[in-house]
C-alpha positions as CSV (number, residue, x, y, z in Angstrom):
1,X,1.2,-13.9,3.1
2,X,-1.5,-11.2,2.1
3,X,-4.8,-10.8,3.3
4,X,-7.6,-10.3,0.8
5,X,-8.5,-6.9,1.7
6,X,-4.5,-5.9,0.8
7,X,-5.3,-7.1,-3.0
8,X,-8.5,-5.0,-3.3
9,X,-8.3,-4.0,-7.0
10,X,-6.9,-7.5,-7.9
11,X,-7.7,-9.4,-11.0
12,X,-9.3,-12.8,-10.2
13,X,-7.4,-14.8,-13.0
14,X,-9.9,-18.5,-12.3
15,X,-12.8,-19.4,-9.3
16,X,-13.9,-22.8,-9.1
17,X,-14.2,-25.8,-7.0
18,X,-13.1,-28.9,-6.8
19,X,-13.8,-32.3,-4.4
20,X,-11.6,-34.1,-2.3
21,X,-8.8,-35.7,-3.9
22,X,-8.8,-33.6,-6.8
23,X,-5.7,-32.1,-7.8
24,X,-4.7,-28.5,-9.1
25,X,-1.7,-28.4,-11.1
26,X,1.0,-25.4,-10.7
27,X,3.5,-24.7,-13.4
28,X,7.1,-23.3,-13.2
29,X,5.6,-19.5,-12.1
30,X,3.5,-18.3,-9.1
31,X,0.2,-18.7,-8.4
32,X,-1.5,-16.3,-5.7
33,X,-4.5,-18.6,-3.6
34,X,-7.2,-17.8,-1.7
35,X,-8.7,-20.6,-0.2
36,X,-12.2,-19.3,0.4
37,X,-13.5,-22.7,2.2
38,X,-12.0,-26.4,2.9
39,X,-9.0,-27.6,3.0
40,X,-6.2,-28.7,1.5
41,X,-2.4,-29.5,0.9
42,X,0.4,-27.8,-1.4
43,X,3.2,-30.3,-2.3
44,X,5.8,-28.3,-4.0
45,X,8.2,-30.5,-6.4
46,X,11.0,-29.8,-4.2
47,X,10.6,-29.3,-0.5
48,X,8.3,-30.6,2.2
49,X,4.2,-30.2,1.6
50,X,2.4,-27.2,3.5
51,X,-1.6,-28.2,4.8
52,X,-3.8,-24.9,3.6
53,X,-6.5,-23.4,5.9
54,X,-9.6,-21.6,4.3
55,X,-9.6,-18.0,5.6
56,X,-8.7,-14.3,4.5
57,X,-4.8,-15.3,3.9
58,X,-3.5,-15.7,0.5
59,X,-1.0,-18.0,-0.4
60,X,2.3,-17.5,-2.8
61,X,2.5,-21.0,-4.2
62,X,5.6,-21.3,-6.7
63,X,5.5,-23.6,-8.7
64,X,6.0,-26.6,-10.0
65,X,3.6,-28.7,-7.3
66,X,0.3,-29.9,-7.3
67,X,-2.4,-28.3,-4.9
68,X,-4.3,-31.4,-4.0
69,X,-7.9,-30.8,-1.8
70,X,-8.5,-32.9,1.2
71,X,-12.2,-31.4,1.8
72,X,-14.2,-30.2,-1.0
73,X,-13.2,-26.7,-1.4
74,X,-13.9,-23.4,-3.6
75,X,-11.0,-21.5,-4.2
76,X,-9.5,-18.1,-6.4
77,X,-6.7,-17.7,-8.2
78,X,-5.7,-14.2,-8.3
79,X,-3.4,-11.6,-10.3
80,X,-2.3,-8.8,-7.8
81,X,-3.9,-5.2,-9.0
82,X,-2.3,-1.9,-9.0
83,X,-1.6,-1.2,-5.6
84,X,0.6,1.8,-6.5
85,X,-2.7,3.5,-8.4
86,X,-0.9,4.3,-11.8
87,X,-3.2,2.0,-13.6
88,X,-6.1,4.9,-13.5
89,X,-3.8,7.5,-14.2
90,X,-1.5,5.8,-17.2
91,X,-2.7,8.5,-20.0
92,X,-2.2,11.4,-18.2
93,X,1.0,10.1,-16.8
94,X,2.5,9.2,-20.4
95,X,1.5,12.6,-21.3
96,X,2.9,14.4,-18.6
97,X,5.9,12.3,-17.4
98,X,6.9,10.0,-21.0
99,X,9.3,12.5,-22.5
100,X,10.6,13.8,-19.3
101,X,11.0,10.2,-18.1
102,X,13.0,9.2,-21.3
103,X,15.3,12.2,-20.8
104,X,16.4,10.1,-17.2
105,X,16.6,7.1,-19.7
106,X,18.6,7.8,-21.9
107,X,21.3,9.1,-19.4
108,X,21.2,5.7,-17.9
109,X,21.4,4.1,-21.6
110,X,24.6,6.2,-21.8
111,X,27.6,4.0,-22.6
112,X,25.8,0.3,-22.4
113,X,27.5,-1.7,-23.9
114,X,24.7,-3.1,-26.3
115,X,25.4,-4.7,-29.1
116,X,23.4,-7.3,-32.2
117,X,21.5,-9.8,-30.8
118,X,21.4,-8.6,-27.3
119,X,18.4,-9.5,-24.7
120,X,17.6,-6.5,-22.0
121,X,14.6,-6.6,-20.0
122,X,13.2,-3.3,-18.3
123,X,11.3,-4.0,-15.5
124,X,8.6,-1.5,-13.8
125,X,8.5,-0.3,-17.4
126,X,5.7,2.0,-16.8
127,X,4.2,3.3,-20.4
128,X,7.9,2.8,-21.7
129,X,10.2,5.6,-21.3
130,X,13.4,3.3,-20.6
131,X,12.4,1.1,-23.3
132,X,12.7,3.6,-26.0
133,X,15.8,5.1,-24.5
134,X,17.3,2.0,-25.0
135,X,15.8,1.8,-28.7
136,X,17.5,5.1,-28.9
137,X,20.8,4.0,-27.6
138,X,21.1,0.9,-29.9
139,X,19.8,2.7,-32.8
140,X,23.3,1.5,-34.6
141,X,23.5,-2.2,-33.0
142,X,19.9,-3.5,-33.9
143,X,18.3,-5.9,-33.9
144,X,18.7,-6.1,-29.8
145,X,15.9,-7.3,-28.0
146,X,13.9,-5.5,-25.4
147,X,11.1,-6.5,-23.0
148,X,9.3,-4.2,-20.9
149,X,7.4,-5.8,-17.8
150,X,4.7,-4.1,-15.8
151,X,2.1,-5.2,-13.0
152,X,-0.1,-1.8,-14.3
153,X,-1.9,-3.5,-17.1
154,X,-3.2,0.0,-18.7
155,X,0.2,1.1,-18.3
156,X,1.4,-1.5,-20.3
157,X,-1.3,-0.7,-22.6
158,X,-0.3,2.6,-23.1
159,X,3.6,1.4,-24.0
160,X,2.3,-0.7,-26.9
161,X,0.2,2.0,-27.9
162,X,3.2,4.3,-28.4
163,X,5.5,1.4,-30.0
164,X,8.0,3.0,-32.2
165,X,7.6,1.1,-35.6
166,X,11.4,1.2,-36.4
167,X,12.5,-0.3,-33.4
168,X,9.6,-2.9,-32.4
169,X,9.5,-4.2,-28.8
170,X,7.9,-6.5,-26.7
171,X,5.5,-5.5,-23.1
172,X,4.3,-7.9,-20.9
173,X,1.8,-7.5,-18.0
174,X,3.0,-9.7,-15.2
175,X,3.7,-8.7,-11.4
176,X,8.0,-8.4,-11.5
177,X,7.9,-10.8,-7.9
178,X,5.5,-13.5,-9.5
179,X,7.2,-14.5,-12.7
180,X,9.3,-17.6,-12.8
181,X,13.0,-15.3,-13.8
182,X,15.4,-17.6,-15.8
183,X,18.7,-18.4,-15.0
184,X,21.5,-16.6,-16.9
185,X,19.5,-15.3,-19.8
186,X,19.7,-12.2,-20.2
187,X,22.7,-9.6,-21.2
188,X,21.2,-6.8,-19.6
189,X,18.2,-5.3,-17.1
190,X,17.3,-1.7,-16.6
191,X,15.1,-0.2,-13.9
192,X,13.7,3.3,-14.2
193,X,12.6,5.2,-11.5
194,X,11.5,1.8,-9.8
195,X,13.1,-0.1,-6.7
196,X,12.5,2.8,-4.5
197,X,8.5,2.2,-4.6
198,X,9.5,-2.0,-4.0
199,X,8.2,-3.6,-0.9
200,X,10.8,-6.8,-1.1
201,X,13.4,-5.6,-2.9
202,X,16.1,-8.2,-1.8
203,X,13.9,-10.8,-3.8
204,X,13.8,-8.3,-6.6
205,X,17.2,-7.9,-6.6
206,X,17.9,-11.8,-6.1
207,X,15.9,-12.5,-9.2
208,X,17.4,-9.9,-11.4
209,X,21.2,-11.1,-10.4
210,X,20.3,-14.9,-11.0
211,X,18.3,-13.7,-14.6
212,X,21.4,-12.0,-15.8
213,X,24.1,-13.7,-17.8
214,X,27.9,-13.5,-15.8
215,X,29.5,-10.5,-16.7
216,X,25.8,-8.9,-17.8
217,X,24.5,-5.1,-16.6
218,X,22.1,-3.9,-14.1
219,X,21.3,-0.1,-14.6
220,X,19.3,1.4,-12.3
221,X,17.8,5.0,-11.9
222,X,16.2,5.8,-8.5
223,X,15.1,9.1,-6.6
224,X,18.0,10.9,-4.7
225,X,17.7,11.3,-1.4
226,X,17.7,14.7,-1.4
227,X,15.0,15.3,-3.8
228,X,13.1,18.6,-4.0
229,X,10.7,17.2,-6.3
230,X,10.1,14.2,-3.8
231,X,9.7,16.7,-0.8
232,X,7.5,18.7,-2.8
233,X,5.2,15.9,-3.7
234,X,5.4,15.1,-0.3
235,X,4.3,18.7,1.0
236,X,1.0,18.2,-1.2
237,X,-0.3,14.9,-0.2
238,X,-3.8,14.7,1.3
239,X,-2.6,11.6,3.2
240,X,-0.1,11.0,5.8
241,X,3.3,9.0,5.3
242,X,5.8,8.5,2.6
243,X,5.3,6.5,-0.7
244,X,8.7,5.6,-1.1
245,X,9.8,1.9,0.1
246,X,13.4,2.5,0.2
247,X,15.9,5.1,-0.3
248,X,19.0,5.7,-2.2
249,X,21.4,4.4,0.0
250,X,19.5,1.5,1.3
251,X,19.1,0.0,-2.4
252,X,22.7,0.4,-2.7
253,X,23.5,-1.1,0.1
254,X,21.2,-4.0,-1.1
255,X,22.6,-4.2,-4.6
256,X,25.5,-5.2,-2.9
257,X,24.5,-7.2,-0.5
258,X,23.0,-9.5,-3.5
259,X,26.4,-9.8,-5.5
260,X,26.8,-7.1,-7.8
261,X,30.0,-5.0,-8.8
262,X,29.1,-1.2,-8.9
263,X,31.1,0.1,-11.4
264,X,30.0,3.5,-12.0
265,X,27.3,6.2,-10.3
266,X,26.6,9.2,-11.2
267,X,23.8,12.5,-11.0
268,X,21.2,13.5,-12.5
269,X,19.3,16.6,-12.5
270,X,16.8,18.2,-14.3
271,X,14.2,21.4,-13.7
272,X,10.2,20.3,-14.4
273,X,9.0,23.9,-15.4
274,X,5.4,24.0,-15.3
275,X,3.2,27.2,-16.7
276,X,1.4,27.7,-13.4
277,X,0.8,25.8,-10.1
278,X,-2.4,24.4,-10.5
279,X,-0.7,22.6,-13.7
280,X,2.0,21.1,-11.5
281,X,-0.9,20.3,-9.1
282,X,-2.1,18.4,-12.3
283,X,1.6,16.6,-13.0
284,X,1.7,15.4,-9.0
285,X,-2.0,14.1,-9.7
286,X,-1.0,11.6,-12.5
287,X,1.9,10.4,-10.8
288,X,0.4,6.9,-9.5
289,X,1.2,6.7,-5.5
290,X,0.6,10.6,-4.8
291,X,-2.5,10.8,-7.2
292,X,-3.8,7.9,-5.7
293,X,-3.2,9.1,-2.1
294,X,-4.7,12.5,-3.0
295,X,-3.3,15.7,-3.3
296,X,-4.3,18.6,-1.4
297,X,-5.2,22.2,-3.5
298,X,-5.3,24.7,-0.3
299,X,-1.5,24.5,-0.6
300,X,-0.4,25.8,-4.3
301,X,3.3,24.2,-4.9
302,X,5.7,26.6,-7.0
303,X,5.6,26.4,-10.9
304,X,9.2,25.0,-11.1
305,X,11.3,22.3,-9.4
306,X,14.8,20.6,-9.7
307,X,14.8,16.5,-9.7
308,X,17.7,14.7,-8.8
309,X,18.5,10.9,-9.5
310,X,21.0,9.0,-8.6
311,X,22.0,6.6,-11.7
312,X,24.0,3.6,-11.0
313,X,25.6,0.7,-13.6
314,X,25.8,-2.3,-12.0
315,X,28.0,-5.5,-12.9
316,X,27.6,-9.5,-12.4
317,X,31.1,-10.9,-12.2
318,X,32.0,-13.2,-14.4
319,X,33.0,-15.4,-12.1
320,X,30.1,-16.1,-9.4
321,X,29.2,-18.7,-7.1
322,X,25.7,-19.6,-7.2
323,X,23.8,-20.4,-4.4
């Protein structure tokens, strides 16, 4: 559960109010509650009914179930905001980061098997850099189908701003945790430069092994643990702490843990060469968690750095046993 003052920024998808006995339908996805006085009871469609509380807690409600109200209540349905703070900085970070950020891409696209009529989903897509790194690599195999998924609405805005004509995908604007995933639909998921900013990332992980078809491809592209681009981010933030949720081998370790196959890893590395330091000052700033944190300018960082990613292709065996 999350408190209201945690989804500050949030997007407040319905308000209303309903009497006693009424009835709120939930589909197949999520729906984040906040009852904000009464009472009343979720009853899921498969496992035992939960009796809600008014107060500052917000409820997870997957769906489908009914949310029926034993005291007339009012209530808000929310959509979580941009808690990582990219959303106010998408522009500047496609400007700064998109090319740089499809060079990482297109190492990962590097020998995917894609082929006609193929269904990959890149999630965290950010303003799109893995998507048309993936247009890239299929450039002989279309039409495949891609679909980028973000929680950063303006993000997401920015990716279908810069759609490539030729090679015409598909963005959505959904929280990755709050979607209702299929079950064996897909032939491939990428993740760029994502699951090391994820708070749950077994459920993540969970979702994206059950999503895949048997036998389909998770790619994945995450900071190295040994970073000097992350410690020099680091070195400038105003605020205390680290941004990063997990690390390198803590995801792996997890990737495993849910079922995959790792069948190949591999380095990257790359220099960011800036003119001067107050313009790499300006690249830290549009990056979404630092920027958002705040970034100190008594302390100049140098005018060039290395970054190094770890890139890993994972596999769902063909043969699994579902739980």
């Amino acid at each position: 559960m999350t408190t209201v003052a945690e989804l500050k920024g949030s997007r407040i998808v319905e308000a209303g109010e309903k009497g006693s006995g009424d009835i709120l339908a939930v589909d197949d996805s999520m729906m984040l509650l906040w009852l904000v006085d009464g009472e009343s009871e979720w009853i899921p469609e498969t496992g035992e009914p939960e009796r809600l509380q008014a107060g500052e807690q917000i409820r997870e409600l997957a769906g489908p179930g009914v949310l029926r109200f034993i005291t007339r209540s009012h209530y808000v349905r929310l959509e979580p905001g941009d808690k990582l703070g990219f959303d106010a900085r998408a522009r500047a970070y496609h400007a700064v980061m998109e090319e740089r950020n499809e060079d990482v891409g297109l190492a990962l696209a590097e020998g995917l098997p894609v082929s006609r009529g193929q269904i990959w989903v890149d999630i965290g897509t950010g303003t799109g850099a893995m998507v048309h790194a993936l247009q890239e690599h299929a450039a002989t195999q279309r039409p495949i189908w891609i679909v980028g998924v973000d929680r950063a609405s303006k993000m997401i805005d920015e990716a279908w701003h810069h759609q490539r004509e030729e090679a015409p995908a598909w963005y959505v604007g959904r929280d990755l945790l709050r979607v209702k995933w299929p079950d064996g639909m897909f032939d491939g998921i990428t993740a760029l430069l994502l699951l090391h900013l994820v708070d749950d990332i077994n459920l993540l992980l969970d979702r994206v092994y059950h999503a895949l078809k048997p036998g389909g491809l998770f790619a994945y592209a995450v900071s190295a643990d040994a970073n000097p681009f992350v410690r020099m981010i680091m070195h400038q933030l105003s605020g205390p702490g680290d941004f990063f949720k997990q690390g390198q081998h803590q995801i792996r370790e997890s990737i495993l843990a849910t079922g995959f196959e790792i069948e190949r890893d591999d380095i990257y590395r790359d220099e960011i060469v800036m003119d001067n330091p107050e313009a790499m000052l300006q690249l830290i700033g549009s990056i979404g968690a630092p920027g958002h944190r705040g970034v100190r300018s008594d302390v100049l960082p140098p005018q060039s750095v290395e970054r190094v990613f770890n890139l890993v292709w994972a596999k769902k065996p063909i043969h699994t046993v579902e739980v």
